[in-house]
C-alpha positions in Angstrom: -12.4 -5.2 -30.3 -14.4 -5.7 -27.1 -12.8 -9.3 -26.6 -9.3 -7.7 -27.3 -9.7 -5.3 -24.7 -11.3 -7.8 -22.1 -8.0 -9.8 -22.7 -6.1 -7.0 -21.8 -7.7 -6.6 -19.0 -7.9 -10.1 -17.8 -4.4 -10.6 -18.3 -3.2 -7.3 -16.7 -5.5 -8.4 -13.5 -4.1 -12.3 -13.7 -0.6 -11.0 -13.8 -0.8 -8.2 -10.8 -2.3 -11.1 -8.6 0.5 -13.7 -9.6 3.2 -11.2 -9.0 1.5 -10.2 -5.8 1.3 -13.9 -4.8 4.5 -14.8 -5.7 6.1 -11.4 -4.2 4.4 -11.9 -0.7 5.3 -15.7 -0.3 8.0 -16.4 -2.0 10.8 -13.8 -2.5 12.6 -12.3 0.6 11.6 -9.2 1.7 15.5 -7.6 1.2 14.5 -8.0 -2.5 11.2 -6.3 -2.9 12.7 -3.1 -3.1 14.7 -3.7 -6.6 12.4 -6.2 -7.9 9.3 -3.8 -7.4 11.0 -0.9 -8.9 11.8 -3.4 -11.8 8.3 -4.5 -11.9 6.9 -1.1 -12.6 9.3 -0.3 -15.1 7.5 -3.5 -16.5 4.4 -2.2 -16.0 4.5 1.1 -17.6 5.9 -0.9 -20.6 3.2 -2.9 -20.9 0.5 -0.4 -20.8 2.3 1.5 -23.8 1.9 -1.9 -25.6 -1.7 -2.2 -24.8 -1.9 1.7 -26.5 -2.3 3.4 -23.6 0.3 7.0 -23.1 1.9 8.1 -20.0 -0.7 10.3 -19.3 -4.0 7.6 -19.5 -1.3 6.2 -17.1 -1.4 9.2 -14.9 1.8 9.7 -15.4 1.7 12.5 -17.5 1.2 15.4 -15.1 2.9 15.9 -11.8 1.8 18.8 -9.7 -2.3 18.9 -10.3 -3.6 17.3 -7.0 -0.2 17.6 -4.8 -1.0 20.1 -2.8 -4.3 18.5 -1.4 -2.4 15.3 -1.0 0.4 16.7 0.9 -2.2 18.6 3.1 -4.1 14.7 3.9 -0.9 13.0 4.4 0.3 15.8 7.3 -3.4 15.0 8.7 -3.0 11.2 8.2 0.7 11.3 10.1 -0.6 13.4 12.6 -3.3 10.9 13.7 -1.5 7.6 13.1 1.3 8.8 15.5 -1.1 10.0 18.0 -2.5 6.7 17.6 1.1 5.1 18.9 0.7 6.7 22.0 -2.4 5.3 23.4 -1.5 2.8 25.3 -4.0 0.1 24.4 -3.1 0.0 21.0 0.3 0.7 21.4 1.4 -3.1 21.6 -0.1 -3.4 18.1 3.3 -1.0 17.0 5.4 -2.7 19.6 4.3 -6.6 17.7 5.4 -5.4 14.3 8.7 -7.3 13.0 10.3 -3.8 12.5 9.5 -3.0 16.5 13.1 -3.6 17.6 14.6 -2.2 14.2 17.8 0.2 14.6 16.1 3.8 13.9 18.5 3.7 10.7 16.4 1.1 9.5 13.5 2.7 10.3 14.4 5.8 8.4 15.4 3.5 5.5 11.6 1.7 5.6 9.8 5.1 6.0 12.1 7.5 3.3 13.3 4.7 0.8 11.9 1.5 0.5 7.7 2.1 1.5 8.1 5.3 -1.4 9.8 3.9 -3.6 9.2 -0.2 -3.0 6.3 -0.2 -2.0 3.6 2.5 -2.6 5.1 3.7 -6.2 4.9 0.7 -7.6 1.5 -0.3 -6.2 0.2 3.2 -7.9 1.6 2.4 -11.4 -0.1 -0.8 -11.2 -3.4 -0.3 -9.8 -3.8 3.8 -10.6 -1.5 3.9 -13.5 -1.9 0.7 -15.9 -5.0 -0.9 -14.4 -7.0 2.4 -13.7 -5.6 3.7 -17.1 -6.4 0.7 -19.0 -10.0 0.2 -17.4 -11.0 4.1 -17.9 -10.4 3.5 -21.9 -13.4 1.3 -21.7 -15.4 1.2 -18.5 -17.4 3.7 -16.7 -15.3 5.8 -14.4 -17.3 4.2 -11.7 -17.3 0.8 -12.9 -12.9 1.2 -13.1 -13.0 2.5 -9.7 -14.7 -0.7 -8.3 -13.1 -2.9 -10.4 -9.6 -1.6 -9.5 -10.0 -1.1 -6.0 -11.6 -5.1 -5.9 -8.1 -6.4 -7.3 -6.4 -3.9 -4.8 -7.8 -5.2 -2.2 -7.5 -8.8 -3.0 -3.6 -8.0 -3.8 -3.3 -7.7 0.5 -4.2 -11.0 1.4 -1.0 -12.3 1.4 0.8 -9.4 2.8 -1.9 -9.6 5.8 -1.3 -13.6 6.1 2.5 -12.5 6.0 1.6 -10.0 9.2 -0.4 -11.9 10.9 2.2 -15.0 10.8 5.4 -11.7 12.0 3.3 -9.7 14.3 3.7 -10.6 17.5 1.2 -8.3 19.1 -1.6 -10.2 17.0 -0.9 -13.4 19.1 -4.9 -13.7 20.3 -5.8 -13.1 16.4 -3.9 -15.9 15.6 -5.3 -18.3 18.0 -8.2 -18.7 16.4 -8.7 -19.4 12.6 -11.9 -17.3 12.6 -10.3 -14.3 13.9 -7.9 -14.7 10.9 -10.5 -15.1 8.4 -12.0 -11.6 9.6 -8.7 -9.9 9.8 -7.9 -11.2 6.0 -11.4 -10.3 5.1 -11.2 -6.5 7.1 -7.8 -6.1 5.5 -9.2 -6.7 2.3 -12.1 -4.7 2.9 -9.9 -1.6 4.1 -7.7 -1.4 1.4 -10.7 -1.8 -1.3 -11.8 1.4 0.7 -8.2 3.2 0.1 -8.0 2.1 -3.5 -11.4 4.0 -4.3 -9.4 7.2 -2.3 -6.3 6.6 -4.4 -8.0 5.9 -7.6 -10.3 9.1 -7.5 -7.2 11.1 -6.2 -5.3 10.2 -9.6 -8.8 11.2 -11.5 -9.4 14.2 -10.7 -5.2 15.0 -10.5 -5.3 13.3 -13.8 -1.8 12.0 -11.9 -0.7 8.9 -9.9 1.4 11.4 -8.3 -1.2 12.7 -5.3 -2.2 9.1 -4.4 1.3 8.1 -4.4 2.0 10.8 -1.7 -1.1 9.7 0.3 -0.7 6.0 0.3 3.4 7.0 1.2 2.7 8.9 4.0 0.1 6.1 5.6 2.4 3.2 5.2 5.3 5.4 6.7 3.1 6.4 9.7 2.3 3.5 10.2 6.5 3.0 10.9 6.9 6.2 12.1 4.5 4.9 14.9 6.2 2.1 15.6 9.7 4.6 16.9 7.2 6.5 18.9 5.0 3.6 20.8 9.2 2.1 21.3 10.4 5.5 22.8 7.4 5.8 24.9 7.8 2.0 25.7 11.6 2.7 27.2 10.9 5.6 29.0 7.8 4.0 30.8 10.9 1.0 31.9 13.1 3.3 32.7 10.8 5.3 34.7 9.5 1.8 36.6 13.1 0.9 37.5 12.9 4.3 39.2 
């Protein structure tokens, strides 16, 4: 039984790094947003077949945990976008690939595709099936780790991916060791935010709460990037003044 369930979770970890691997170098970003959605689907299918139920999933329940979710992602909007207006570390915004995005786009990226493409299916994988799966048979401690590890070893890519787009990262890139520690501090954060999400879906008993956070820091993140632009124009209009 114990080597049943380590292949279970083996595989379930091998799989969630190939598809993150494959997804981050190798299919074009316009299809991320179907192919995720699909992928979860996927996912919750495979955790019934490994016996797990919706609700070892976390997806059993729906409003325990929401409110104190909603009330950290007003906070976490709040101070990313306050963020966007410091002018240091407003060109950090102004490098992103979606910096001269139509505000359609924009609006697309923050209600749609980050929700729905992004930080749902990342919680039905990691919080829902791995989390679920892990719990059955691990401390509650010992699945946090393990989780939020694979979590943060799923963003390598997606930070190579930036790193290569952002323009505003151009003195990062000149230097391979300033990569490395970017790759390694992106890692490193997001191991941080998996333990948040994961014990957000424990005690909520819910993917639901950590869903909401992890939406509403990716979407600041692009709701930032409007601001720092705005502020950027009306700083050139007011120089050609």
């Amino acid at each position: 039984m114990v080597d049943q369930t380590f292949a279970q979770e083996l595989t379930l970890v091998v799989l969630i790094l190939l598809y993150g691997t494959v997804l981050a170098r190798l299919v074009p970003k316009k299809w991320h947003l179907y192919l995720n959605i699909f992928i979860g689907g996927v996912a919750i299918i495979l955790g019934l077949a490994f016996g797990l139920t919706l609700t070892q999933m976390g997806l059993g329940h729906v409003l325990p945990g929401i409110f104190v979710a909603i009330g950290a992602s007003i906070i976490i909007t709040i101070a990313t976008l306050i963020i966007s207006t410091i002018p240091v570390l407003r060109r950090f915004f102004l490098g992103d690939d979606l910096a001269h995005a139509s505000g359609k786009l924009i609006a697309f990226e923050a209600a749609i595709r980050i929700p729905l493409g992004t930080a749902l299916v990342e919680e039905i994988l990691f919080r829902g099936v791995l989390l679920g799966l892990l719990l059955q048979h691990q401390s509650t401690v010992g699945s946090l780790l393990i989780s939020s590890v694979i979590f943060g070893l799923w963003h390598i890519f997606p930070t190579i991916n930036t790193l290569e787009s952002n323009d505003g990262l151009s003195a990062i890139k000149a230097k391979k060791a300033r990569q490395a520690g970017s790759i390694i501090g992106a890692v490193s954060v997001t191991f941080v935010a998996g333990l948040l999400f994961g014990w957000l879906r424990i005690i909520s008993n819910s993917i639901i709460a950590p869903w909401v956070v992890h939406w509403s820091i990716n979407a600041s993140g692009v709701l930032g990037i409007a601001v720092a632009r705005k502020l950027e124009r009306r700083k050139g209009v007011e120089r050609e003044k």
